[in-house]
N, C-alpha and C positions, 0 to 999 in steps of 0.2 A: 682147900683139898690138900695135901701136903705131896707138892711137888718137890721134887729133891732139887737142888742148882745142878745148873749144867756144868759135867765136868768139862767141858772144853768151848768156845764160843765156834757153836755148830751155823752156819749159815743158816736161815730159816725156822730155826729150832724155834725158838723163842715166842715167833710167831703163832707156830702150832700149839704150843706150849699154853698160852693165854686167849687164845680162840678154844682148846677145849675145856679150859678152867669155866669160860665164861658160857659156853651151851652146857656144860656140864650142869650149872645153874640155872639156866635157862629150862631145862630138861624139870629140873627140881620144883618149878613154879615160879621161880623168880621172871623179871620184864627184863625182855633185851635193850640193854641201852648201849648205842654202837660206843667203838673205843674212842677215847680223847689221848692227846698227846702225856697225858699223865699215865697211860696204860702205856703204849709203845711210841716213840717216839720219833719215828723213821713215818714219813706220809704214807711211802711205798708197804711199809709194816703195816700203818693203821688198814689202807684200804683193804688187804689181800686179807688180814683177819677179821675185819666187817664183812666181807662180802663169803667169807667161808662160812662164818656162824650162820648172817641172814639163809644163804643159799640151803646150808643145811636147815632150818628150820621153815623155809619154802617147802622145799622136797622130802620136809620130813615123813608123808605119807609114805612115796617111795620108798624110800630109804629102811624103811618099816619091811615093808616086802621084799627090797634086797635083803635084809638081814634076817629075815626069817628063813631064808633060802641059802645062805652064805653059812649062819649057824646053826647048828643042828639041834643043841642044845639051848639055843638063846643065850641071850648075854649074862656071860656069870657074875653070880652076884658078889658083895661087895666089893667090886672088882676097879673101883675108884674112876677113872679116867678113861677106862677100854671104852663105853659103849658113845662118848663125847668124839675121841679118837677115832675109832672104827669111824662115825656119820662124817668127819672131817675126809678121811681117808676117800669114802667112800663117794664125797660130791666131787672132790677134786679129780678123782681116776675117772667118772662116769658125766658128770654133768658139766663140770670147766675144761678147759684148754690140757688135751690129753700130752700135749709136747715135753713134759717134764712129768711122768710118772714114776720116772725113779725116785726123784726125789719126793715125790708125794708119799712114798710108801716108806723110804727109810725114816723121813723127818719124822712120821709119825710111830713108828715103831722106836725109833730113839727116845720119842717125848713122853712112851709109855716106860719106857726101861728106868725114865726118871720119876716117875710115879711111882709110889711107894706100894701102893695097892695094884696097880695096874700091870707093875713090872713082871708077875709072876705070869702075864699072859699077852707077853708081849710076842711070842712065837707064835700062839693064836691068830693076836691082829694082824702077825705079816702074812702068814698061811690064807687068811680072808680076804685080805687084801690082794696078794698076788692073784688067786683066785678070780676076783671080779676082774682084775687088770684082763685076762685071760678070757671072760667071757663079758664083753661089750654089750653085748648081742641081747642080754637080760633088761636093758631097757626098753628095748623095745614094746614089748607085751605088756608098758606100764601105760596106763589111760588115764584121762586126767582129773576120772570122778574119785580117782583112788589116792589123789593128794589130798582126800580129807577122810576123816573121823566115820566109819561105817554111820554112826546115827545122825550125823550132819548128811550125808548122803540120804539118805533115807526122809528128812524133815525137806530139805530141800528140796531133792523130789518132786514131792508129793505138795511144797506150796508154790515152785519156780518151774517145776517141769522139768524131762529127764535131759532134756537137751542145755538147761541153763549150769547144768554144773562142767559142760566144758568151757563154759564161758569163763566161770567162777575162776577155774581151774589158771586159763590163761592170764586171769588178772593177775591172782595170787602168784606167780610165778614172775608180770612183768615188774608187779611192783606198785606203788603208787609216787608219782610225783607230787613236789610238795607245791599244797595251795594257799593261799593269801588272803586278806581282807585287805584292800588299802582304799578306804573308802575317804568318799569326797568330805570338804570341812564339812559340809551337814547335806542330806538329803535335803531337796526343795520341798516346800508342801503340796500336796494338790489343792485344788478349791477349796473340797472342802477340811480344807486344814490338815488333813491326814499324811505322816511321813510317807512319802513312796515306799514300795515297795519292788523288789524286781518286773514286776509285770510293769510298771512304768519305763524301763531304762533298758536300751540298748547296747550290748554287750560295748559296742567300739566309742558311743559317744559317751557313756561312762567310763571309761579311760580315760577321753579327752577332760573329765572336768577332775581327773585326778592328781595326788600331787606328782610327776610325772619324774622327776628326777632320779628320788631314791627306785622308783616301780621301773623307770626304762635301767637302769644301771644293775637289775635284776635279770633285763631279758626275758623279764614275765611276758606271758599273752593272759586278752583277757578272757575271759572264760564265760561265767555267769554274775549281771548285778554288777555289785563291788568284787567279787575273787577274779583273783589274778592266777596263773599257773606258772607256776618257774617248771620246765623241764630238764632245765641241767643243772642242781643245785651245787656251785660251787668251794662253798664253805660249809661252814655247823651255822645254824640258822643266829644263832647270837651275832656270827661274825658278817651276816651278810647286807648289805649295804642299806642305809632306812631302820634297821630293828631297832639301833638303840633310841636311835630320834622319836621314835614312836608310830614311825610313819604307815606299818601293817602289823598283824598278826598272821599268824598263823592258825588256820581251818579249812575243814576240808569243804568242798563247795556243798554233799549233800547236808553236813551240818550246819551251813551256813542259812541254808532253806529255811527254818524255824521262823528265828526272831521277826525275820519281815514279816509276817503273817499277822500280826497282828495292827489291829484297825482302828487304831487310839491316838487321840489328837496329843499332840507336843506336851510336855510335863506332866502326862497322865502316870500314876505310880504302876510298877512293874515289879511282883519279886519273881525273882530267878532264884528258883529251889535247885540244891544239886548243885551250887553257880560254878565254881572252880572245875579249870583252870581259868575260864573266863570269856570264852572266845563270845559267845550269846552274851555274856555282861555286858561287853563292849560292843556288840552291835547294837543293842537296847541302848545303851547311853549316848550312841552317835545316833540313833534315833530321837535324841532331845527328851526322854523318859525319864523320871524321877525312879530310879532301880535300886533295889533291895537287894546284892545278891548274897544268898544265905548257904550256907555247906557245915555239917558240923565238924570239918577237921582242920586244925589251926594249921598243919603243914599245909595243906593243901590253899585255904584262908591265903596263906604268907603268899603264896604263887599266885595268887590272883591281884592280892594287894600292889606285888611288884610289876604284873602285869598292867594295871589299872595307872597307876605310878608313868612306867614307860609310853602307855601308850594317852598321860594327860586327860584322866576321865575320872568326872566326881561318881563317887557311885557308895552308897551307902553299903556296909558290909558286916553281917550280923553272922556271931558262931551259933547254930544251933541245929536241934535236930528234924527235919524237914516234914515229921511223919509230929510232930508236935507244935513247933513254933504257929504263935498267933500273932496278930496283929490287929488292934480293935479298929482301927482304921478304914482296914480293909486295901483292898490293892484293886483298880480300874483290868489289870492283867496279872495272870500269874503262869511262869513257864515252868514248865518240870519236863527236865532232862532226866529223867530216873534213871538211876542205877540199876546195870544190866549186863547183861555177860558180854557184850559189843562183839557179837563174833560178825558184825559190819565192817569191822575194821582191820578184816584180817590179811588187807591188803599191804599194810602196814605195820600190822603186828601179829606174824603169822603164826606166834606160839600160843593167841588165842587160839587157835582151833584145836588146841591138842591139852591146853589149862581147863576145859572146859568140858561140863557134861550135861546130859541132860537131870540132871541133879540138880544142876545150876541155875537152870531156865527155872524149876518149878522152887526154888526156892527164891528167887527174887522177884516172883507173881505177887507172893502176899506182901513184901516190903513196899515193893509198888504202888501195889493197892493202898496200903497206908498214907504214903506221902501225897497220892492222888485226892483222897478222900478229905486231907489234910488244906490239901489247894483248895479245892469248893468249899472248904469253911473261911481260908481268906480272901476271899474273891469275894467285889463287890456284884450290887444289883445289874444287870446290864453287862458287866465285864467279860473278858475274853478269857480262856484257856486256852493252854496249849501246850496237849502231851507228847514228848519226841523218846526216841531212845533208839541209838546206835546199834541196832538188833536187826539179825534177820530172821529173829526167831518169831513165828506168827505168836508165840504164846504169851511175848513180851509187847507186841505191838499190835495188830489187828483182833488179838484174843482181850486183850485190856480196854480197847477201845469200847468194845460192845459191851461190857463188864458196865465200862461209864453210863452206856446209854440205856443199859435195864437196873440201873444203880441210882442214879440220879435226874429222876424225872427232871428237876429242877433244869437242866442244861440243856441246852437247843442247838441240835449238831451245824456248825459254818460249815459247810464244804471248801475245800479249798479249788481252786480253776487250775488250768493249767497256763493260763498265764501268769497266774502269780508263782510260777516257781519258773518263771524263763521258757516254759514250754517244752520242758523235759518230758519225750516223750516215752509213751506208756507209764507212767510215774504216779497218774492219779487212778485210785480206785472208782470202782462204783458208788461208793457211801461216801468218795470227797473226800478220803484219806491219802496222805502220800506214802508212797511204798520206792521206795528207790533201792539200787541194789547194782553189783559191779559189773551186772551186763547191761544195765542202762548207759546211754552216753550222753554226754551235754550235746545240745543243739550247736550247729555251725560246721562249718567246714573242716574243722581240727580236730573238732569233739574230741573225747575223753571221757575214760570212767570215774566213777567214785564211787564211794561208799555203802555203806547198806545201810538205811534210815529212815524210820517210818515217824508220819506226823500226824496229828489229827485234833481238828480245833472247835470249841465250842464257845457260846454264849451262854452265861447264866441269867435266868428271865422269870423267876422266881424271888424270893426271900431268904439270904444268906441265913439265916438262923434256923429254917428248915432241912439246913444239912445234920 
């Protein structure tokens, strides 16, 4: 964006300065990736500019309705930097620590006058800004089904009920803490030979058979299964104690639900369509699974390689396209995470809810469909599926699933229990699908939310060549 240099080293300037460069983008469709010491170098700098972007883009619903109330005209256009500024301005006066408001409104009104675009309306931004300094009072009337996208309210609704979007609301705002896999050297078998899965394991004595050094020096609790919950994450996850060894990854616990589901003795082949970044790769492979995982984009490929690398797991890895690739082999299981608009995860990526449309949902139904279709031709006699996708959109998840079962005779629906997923309750539907979502909590005394993630798993009991 062509920031001019600051003519003077303004106290705070700088901050503000690269916190609106970086929503400005954000705004644009680009993914928020918080700041590293190569962006600001000062800790105190990094935090206060991480936590202005995220908080503006938590509240960006709000902040929507301040600003339609604030400007008369809306925000002018090509107006470069005002409307990043203004949201910066805007969470800092109303939603953080109101003790230093003066300087919330000059630093920003200065960080516009350095703005090339922006500069011509920088007597606007303070005008608007003073303004709300002056009336407080305009939060109040804000509710918390209005932190989202009128047709996310609307779909939500009408499949979670009206009372779940305050729920929604509070998550999206607390945030989500980061979750873990640090699973043990190998899951035990049961009898009959089958890796465990959560409904076997005890939140605390699957701790105990963990490797406990790098996980206790994390200050993790355990959660569900194998995930662990850091609640105060002290460093960038690269730098935190155990990553580079290999000792966890990083997932979130309703993602982590999948992979155990399926019901396949030791060295049974598994592709993982969609596989990247890896987190499922590498539960299947600590599963003792012979895993395929396939993605067609070499970037993406590279991140999973060096994931797989770090965390010490063979694992076969094939570029191609998931809605195509064969295997005349055939595979005992095949997972498919499809590609989706993950507005599940907007607990953590809160600019999903505003990148996204209901455009979106019905365009990535038929891609879906494809790579699903795809799975039942490499799936052997007998073998498992198992479709997930980070969606709380019923059109990606519970509307796909039935697709399958008036689609593919050949497939005979598993139910899933609610002991196989820890006991998370309200989580399994009536058809034995799981439905999870960020007013659900884990079981136990501490509980916690996660995600939005629907599952639902079948057997093929037919003749693969009749797909």
């Amino acid at each position: 964006m062509g920031s001019k240099p600051a003519k003077g080293p303004v106290a705070g300037l700088e901050v503000r300065q690269k916190a609106a460069e970086t929503l400005h983008r954000v705004l644009g469709g680009e993914v928020f990736r918080p700041f590293t010491p190569v962006d600001l170098a000062g800790g105190q700098d990094r935090a206060l500019a991480n936590r202005l972007v995220t908080l503006a883009l938590r509240r960006h619903g709000h902040l929507n309705l301040l600003m339609d109330r604030l400007l008369k005209r809306g925000v002018p256009p090509r107006s470069g930097l005002f409307e990043a500024l203004l949201r910066i301005g805007l969470v800092q006066l109303v939603f953080m620590d109101r003790a230093d408001q003066h300087a919330a409104v000059h630093l920003c009104v200065e960080a516009a006058k350095r703005d090339r675009r922006a500069q011509r309306y920088a007597g606007v931004l303070n005008g608007v800004l003073r303004q709300a300094q002056r009336h407080p009072e305009m939060v109040d009337e804000l509710g918390m089904a209005e932190l989202f996208p009128s047709w996310l309210q609307k779909n939500w609704r009408r499949a979670y009920g009206p009372d779940m979007l305050s729920a929604f609301g509070k998550e999206l705002l607390a945030g989500a803490a980061l979750d873990i896999v640090c699973p043990t050297e190998g899951l035990p078998e049961a009898a009959d030979g089958k890796a465990q899965g959560p409904k076997e394991q005890d939140g605390q004595e699957a701790a105990v058979r963990r490797d406990g050094s790098a996980c206790a020096a994390l200050q993790a609790r355990p959660l569900l299964g194998s995930v662990l919950r850091v609640e105060h994450q002290a460093a960038p996850v690269a730098q935190l104690p155990g990553f580079v060894e290999g000792k966890w990854w990083v997932q979130d616990v309703a993602a982590s639900l999948a992979a155990p589901l399926f019901r396949l003795k030791t060295g049974a082949r598994v592709l993982d369509m969609c596989a990247a970044p890896g987190g499922k790769t590498a539960q299947l492979a600590h599963r003792g699974f012979a895993v395929t995982a396939l993605d067609r984009s070499e970037d993406r490929l590279q991140r999973l390689r060096q994931n797989m690398d770090r965390l010490h797991l063979d694992v076969q890895v094939e570029r191609g396209d998931a809605r195509e690739y064969f295997d005349s082999g055939g595979f005992e299981g095949v997972l498919i995470d499809a590609p989706c608009t993950a507005t599940g995860t907007f607990r953590r990526h809160p600019e999903v809810l505003w990148h996204r449309s209901q455009r979106d949902v019905s365009s990535r139904v038929d891609l879906q469909r494809a790579i699903i279709a795809n799975g039942v031709r490499n799936l052997k006699r007998g073998g498992e599926l198992i479709l997930c996708v980070c969606s709380l959109q019923e059109e990606e998840g519970e509307a796909q699933a039935e697709w399958v079962m008036h689609t593919f005779n050949q497939l005979v629906p598993c139910p899933v229990s609610s002991d196989e997923i820890g006991g998370v309750e309200g989580a399994i539907s009536p058809a034995g699908w799981v439905r999870t979502h960020p007013g659900l909590h884990v079981p136990g005394p501490q509980g916690g939310s996660m995600d939005g993630f629907f599952i639902a798993r079948w057997r093929l009991d037919g003749v693969r060549d009749a797909v």
